[in-house]
C-alpha positions as CSV (number, residue, x, y, z in Angstrom):
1,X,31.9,139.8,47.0
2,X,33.7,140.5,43.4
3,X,36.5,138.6,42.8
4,X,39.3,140.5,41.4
5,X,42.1,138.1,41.1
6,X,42.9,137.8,37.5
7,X,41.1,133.9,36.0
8,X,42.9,130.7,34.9
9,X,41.1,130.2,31.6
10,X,41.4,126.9,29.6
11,X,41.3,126.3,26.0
12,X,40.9,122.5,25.6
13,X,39.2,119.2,25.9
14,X,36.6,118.0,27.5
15,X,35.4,113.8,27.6
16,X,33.5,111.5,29.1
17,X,36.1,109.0,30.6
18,X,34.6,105.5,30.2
19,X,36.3,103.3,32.9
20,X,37.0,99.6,33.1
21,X,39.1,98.6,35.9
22,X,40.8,95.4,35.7
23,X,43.4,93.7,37.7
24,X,46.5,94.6,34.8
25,X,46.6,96.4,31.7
26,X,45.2,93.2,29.1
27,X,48.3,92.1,26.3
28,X,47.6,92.4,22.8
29,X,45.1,89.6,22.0
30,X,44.3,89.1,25.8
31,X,40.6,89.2,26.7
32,X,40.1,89.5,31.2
33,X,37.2,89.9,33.3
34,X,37.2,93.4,34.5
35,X,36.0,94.6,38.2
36,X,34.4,97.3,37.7
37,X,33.0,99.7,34.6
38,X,31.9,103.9,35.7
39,X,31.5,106.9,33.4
40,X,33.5,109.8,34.6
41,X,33.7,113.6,33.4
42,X,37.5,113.7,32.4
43,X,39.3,115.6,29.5
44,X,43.1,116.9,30.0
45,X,41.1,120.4,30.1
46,X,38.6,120.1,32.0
47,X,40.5,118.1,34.9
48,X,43.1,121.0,35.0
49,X,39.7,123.0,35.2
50,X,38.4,121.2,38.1
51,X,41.5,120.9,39.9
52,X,42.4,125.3,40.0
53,X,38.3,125.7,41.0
54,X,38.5,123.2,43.4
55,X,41.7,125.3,45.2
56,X,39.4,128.0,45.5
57,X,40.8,129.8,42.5
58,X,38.4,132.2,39.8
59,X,38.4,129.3,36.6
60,X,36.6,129.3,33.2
61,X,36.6,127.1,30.6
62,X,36.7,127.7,26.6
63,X,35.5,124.6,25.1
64,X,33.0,122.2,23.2
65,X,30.6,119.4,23.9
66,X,28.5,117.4,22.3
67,X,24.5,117.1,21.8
68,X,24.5,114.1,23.0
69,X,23.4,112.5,26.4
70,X,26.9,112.9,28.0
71,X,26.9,116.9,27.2
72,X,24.6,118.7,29.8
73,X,26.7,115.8,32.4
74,X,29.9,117.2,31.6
75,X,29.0,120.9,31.5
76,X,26.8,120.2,35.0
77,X,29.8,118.6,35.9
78,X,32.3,122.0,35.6
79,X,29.1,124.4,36.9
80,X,29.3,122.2,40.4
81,X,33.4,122.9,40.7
82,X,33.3,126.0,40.5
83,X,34.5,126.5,36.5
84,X,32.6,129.5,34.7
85,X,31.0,127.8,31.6
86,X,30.4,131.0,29.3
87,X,33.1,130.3,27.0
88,X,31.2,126.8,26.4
89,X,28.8,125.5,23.9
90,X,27.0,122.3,22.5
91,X,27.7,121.6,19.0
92,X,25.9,118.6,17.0
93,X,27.5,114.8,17.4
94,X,29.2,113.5,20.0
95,X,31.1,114.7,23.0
96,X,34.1,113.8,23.3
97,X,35.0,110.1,24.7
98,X,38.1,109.0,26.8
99,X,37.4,104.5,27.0
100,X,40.2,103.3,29.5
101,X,41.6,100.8,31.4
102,X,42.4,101.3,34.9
103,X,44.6,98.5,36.5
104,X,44.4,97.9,40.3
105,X,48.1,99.0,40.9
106,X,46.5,102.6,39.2
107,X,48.5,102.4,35.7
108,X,46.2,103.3,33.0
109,X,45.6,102.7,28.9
110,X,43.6,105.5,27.5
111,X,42.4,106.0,23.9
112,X,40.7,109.4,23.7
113,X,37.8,109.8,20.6
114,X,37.5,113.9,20.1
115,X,34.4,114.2,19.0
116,X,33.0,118.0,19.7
117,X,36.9,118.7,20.7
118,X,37.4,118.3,17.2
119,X,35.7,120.8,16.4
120,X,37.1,123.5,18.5
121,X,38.0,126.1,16.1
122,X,39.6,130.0,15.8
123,X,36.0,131.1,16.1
124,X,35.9,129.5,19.3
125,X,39.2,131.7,20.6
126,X,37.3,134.8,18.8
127,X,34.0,134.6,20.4
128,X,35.4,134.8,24.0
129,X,38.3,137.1,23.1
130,X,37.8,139.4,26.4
131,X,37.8,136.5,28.7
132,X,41.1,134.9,27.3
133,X,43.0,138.7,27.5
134,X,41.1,138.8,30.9
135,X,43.2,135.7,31.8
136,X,46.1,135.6,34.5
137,X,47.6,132.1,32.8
138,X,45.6,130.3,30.2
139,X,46.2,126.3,29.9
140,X,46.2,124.2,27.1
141,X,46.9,120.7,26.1
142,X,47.3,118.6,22.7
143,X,43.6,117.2,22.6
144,X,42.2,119.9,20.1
145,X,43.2,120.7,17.2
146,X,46.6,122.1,16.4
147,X,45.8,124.7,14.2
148,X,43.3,126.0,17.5
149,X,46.0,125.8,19.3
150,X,48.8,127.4,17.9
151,X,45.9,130.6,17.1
152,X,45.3,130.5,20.6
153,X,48.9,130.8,21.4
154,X,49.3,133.6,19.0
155,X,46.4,135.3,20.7
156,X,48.4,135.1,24.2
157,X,51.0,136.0,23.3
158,X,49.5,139.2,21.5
159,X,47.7,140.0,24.8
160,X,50.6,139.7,27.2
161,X,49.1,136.3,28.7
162,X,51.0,133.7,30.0
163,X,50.6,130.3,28.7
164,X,51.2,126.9,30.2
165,X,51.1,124.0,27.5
166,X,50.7,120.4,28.6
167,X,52.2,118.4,25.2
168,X,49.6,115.4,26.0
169,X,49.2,113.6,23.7
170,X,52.4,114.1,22.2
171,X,52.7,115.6,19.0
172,X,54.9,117.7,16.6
173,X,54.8,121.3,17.2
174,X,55.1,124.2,14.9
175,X,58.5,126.4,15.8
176,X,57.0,129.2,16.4
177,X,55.3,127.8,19.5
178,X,58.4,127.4,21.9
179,X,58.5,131.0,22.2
180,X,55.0,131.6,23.0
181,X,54.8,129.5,26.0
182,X,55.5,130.7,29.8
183,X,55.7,126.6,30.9
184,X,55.9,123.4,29.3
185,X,54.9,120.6,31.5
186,X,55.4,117.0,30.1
187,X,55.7,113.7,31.7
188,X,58.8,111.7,30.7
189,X,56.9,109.8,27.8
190,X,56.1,113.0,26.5
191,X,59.8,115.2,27.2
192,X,60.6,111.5,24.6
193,X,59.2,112.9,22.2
194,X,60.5,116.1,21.8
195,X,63.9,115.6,22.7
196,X,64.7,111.5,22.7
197,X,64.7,109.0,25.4
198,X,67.2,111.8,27.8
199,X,67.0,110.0,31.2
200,X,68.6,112.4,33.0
201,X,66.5,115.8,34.1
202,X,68.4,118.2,33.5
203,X,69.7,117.6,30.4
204,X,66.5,116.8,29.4
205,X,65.0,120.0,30.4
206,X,68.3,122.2,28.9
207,X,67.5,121.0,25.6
208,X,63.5,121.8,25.9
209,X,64.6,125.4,27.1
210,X,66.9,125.8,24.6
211,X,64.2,125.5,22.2
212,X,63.0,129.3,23.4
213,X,60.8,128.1,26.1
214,X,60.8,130.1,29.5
215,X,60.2,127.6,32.1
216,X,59.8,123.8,31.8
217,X,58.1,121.3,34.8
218,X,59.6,117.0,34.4
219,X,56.9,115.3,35.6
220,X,58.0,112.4,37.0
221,X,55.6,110.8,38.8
222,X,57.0,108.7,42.1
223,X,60.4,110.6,40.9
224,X,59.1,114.2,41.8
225,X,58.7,117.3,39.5
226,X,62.0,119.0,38.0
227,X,61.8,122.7,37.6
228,X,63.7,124.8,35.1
229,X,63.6,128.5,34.4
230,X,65.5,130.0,31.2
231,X,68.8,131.7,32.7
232,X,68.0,130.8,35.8
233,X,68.0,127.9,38.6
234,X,66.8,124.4,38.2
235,X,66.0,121.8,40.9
236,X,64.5,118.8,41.5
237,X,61.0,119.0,44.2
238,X,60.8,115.9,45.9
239,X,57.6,113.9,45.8
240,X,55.0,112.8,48.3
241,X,54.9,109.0,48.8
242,X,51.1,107.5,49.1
243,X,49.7,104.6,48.2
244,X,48.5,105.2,44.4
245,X,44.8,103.6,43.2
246,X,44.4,106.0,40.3
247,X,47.0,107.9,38.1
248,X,44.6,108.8,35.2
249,X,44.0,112.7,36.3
250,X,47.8,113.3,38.2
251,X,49.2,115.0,35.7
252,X,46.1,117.1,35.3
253,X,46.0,117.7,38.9
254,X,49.9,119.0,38.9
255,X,48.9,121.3,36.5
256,X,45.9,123.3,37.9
257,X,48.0,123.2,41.1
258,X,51.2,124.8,39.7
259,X,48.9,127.5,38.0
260,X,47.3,128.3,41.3
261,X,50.3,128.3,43.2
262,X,52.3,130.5,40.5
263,X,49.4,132.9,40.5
264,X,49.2,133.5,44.2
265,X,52.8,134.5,44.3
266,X,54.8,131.1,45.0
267,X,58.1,131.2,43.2
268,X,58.2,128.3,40.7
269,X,59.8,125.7,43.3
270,X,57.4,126.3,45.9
271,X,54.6,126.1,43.2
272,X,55.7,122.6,42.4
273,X,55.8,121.1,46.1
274,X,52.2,122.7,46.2
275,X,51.2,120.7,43.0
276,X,52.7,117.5,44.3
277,X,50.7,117.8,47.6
278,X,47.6,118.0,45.5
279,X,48.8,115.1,42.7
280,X,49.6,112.7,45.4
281,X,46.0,113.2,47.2
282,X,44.5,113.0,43.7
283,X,46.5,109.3,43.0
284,X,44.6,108.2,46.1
285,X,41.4,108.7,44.9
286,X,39.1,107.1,42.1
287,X,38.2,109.4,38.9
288,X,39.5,112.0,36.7
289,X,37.4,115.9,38.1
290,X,36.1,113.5,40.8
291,X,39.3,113.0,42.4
292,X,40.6,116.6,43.1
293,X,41.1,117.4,46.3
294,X,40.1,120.9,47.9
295,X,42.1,123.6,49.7
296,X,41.2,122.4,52.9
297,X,42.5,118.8,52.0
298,X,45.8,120.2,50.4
299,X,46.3,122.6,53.2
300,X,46.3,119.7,55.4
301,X,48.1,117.0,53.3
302,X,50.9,119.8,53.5
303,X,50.7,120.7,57.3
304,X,51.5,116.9,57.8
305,X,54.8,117.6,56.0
306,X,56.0,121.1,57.8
């Protein structure tokens, strides 16, 4: 049977995530003996990828790899999900490369190498045109370049399609992106950088909406998600206490969750207890994609809670 139900497309990264879990995060200077070492598909994009497919939502994927060996992984990786790789390709070099540390109370050090993300360019948007306009949300994220994404944001906004931007990694925006984005969705570290060290959440997220943004999602972790609509009502959404053994793909997970939920109808607050259901089974579990949980789990995680 066709499905009609308009796609989450994502324009951004995909990595490798090469993982060395250790009992802390190492200090400058410090050398430990780790526990454990895995390769793991990961990439802000992709993980938001995986996490909407794996909710049983239509997802495809606009994005590069490399020629490498870690390539046909990653995009064999997205095909098992559920993700529609047509908007993807191989291009010569590396793929991109996420080497991390994962502690054993799940905080996390990440450096991320591009490599083929690097090379995502305006062609990329061009070539797969149709399927971006065809697009119910697109997501995007700060680990391609910014010149890719602001054209991609230019081409959503011509063609009437929501955007949700996840400022990871932080980084200076052009003006003329506030305006062309539906929700903005940083953590604390990255709502820093935009607006200074504002503890409290709602003057945090009144300065980030007065910027011309429409909607804004705190993520705060153990804290819960703060929602904010432009002109309109602002709340906290409590979280879901568990036992954490990974953070690395949260945030990731929160994301394709909030688009799901938005896209099925849920107002924005009802979105967000959705997306916390699914971050807080995602914390529990080792991995970036590989520690998404399913309708079936987050259905359940939530009937536990009615």
């Amino acid at each position: 049977m066709t499905d009609h139900r308009k796609p989450i497309v994502i324009v951004g990264s995909i990595t490798m995530d090469l993982v060395t879990r250790t009992p802390r995060i190492p200090a400058i200077g410090q050398t430990l003996i780790g526990t454990g070492f895995e390769t793991t598909p990961g990439g802000k994009g992709a993980n938001q990828a995986v996490a909407a497919a794996r909710l049983g939502y239509p997802v495809a994927m606009v994005a590069k790899v490399g020629n490498d060996a870690y390539g046909p992984a990653l995009l064999e990786n997205l095909r098992r999900s559920g993700v529609d790789t047509a908007g993807m390709s191989q291009v010569p070099g590396s793929s991109g490369l996420a080497p991390m540390f994962v502690a054993d109370d799940g905080l996390n050090a990440i450096v991320v190498v591009p490599g083929a993300n690097g090379k995502m360019n305006r062609a990329a948007v061009d070539n797969h045109a149709a399927l971006i306009r065809s697009a119910g949300m697109v997501l995007c994220q700060l680990e391609i370049p910014m010149d890719t994404l602001s054209y991609t944001l230019e081409f959503c906004a011509r063609s009437g399609v929501p955007v949700m931007l996840d400022p990871a990694p932080a980084a200076d925006l052009p003006s003329s992106v506030w305006e062309q984005v539906a929700w903005f969705t940083p953590n604390e570290t990255e709502a820093a950088h935009y607006v200074g060290n504002e503890s409290d959440a709602e003057q945090c997220a009144m300065r980030l909406l007065a910027k011309g943004l429409r909607g804004v999602v705190l993520k705060r972790g153990g804290e819960g998600a703060y929602v904010a609509v432009a002109g309109g009502h602002a709340s906290w959404v409590e979280p879901f206490h568990v036992d954490a053994i990974d953070t690395v793909a949260a945030g990731d997970c929160f994301n394709g969750a909030f688009a799901v939920a938005l896209l099925e109808g849920k107002d924005p607050w009802s979105a967000a207890r959705f997306a916390n259901a699914a971050a807080a089974i995602c914390v529990t579990r080792k991995g970036a994609a590989a520690s998404m949980p399913s309708r079936p789990d987050v259905d359940a995680f939530l009937a536990k809670y009615a």
